[in-house]
N, C-alpha and C positions, 0 to 999 in steps of 0.2 A: 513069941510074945504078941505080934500083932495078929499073925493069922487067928486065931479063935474071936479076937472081938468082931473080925471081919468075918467070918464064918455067920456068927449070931447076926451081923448088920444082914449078909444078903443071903441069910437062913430064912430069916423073917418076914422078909417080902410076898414070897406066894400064899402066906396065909392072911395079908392084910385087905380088908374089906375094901371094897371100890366105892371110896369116896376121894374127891379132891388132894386131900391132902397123902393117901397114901400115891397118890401119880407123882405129888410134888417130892414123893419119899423114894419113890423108883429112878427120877429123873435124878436126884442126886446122888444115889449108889450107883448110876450109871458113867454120871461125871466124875465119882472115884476113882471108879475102873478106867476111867480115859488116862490114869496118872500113870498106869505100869505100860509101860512098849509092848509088853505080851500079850495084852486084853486087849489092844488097839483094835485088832481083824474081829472080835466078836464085840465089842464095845461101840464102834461104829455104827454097824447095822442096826444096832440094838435101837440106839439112841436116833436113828431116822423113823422107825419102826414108833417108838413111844411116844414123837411129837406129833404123827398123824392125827387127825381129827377124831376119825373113828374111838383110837383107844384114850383120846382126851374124852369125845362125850363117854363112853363105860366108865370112866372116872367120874364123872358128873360133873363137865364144863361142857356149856351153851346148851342146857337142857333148860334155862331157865328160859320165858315167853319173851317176848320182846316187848319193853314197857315204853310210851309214847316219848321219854325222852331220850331216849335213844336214837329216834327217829330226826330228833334236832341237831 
């Protein structure tokens, strides 16, 4: 009963466009996965992997310019 909703949850993922909010949709299928003891060894690495900067900006965070109140 559960697996098939979970199936279509992290079925759906590789085909979500890189924006913002599908990273914020990855980080939390990731935190799912953090709930089985079984996924721990590939959940882990995943989840050091997804917070790096890199695959934050391909999501499109701090792509935006630096606006001068920022700077205050």
């Amino acid at each position: 009963m559960v697996g098939l909703p979970f199936s279509i949850i992290f079925g759906i993922a590789p085909f979500l466009p890189s924006r913002p909010w599908a990273w914020v949709y990855g980080i939390v299928t990731i935190c799912l996965s953090l709930t089985s003891c079984c996924c721990l060894p590939a959940a882990i690495p995943l989840l050091i992997f997804w917070i790096k900067p890199e695959v934050k900006q391909f999501y499109g965070f701090g792509n935006q310019p630096a606006t001068p109140q920022d700077s205050i």
